[in-house]
C-alpha positions as CSV (number, residue, x, y, z in Angstrom):
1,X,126.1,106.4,-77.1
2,X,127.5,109.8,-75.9
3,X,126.8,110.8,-72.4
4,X,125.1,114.1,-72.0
5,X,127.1,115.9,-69.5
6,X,125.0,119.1,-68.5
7,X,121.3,118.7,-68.0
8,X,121.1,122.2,-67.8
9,X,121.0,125.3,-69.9
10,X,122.2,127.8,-67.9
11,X,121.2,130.5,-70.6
12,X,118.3,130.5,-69.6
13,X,117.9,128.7,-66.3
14,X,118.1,132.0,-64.3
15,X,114.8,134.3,-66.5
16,X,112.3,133.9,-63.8
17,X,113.6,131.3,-61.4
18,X,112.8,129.0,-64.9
19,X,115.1,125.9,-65.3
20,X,115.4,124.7,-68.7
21,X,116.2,120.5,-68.8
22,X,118.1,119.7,-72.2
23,X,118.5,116.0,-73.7
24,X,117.5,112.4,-72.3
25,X,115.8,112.1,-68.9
26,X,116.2,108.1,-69.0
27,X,116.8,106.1,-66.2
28,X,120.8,105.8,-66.5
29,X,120.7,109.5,-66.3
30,X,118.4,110.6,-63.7
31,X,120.5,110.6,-60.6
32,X,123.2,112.9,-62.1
33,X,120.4,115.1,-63.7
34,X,118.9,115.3,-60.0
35,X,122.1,116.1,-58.1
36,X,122.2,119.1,-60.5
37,X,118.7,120.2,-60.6
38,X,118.1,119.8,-56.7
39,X,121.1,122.0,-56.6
40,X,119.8,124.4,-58.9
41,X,116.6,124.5,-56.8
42,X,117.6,124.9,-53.8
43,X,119.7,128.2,-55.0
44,X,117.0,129.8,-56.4
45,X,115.1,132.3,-54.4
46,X,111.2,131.4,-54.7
47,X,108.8,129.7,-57.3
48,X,110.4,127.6,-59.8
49,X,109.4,126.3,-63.2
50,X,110.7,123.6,-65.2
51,X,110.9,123.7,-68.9
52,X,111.1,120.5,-70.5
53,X,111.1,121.6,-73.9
54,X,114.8,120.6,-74.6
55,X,114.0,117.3,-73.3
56,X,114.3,114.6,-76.4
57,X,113.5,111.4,-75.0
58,X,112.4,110.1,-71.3
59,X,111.5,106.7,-69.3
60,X,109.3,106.0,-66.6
61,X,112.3,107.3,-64.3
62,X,111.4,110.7,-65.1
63,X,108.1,111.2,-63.5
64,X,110.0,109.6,-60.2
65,X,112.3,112.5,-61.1
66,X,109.9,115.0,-61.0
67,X,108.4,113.8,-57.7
68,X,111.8,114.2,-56.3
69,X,111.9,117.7,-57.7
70,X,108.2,118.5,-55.7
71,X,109.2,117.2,-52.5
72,X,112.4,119.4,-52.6
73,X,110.3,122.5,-53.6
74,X,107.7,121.7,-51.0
75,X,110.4,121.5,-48.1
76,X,111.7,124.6,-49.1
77,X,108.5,126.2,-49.3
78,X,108.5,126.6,-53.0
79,X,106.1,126.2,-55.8
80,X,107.1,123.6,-58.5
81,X,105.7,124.1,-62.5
82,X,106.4,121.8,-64.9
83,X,106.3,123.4,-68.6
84,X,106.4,121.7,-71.5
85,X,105.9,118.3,-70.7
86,X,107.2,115.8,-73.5
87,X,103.6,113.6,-74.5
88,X,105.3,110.5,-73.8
89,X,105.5,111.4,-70.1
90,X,102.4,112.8,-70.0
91,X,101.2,109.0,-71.3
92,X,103.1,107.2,-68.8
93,X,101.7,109.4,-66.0
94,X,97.9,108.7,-67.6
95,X,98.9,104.9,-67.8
96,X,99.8,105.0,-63.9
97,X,97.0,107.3,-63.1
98,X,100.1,109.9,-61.8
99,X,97.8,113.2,-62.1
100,X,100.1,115.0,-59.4
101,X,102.4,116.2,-62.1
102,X,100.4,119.4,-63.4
103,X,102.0,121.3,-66.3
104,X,101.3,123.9,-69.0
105,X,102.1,123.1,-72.7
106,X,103.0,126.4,-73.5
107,X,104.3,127.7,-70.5
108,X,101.2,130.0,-69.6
């Protein structure tokens, strides 16, 4: 298997403070993909949303993941949307009654 190296699309991570996640958020991945996405984060000025419309496959590691990404946004005094939410971790958060994670399917 070929490790994804950037998590990021930097395209179009900087349109409206928007952060755009590309490939696998599976366990092996998720502390590299959260050195890089706190990082991103923390350097933006205000609000953020995360797109995970890129996002291909992802493990019960990525809602952990995106609790991470919350608790940096709410020390920094930031707002954290998730966008496009892949349906298989929107059934893992209904199977572990996780309803903290709010999203938008389309973004709006």
């Amino acid at each position: 298997m070929t490790e994804q190296k950037n998590p990021l699309n930097k395209e179009m991570s900087n349109e409206l403070n928007q952060i755009l996640l590309m490939g696998d958020l599976v366990f092996p991945r998720i502390e590299s993909v959260r050195r890089v996405v706190e990082a991103e984060i923390s350097a933006k000025a205000g609000d953020c949303v995360l797109d995970f419309s890129n996002v291909k496959k992802v493990d019960s590691s990525s809602l952990s993941l995106c609790l991470c990404f919350l608790r940096l946004a709410k020390k920094q005094n930031k707002k954290m949307t998730f966008i496009n939410l892949p349906k298989d971790m929107l059934a893992i958060a209904d199977l572990v009654g996780l309803s903290v994670i709010g999203h938008s399917p389309e973004g709006s």
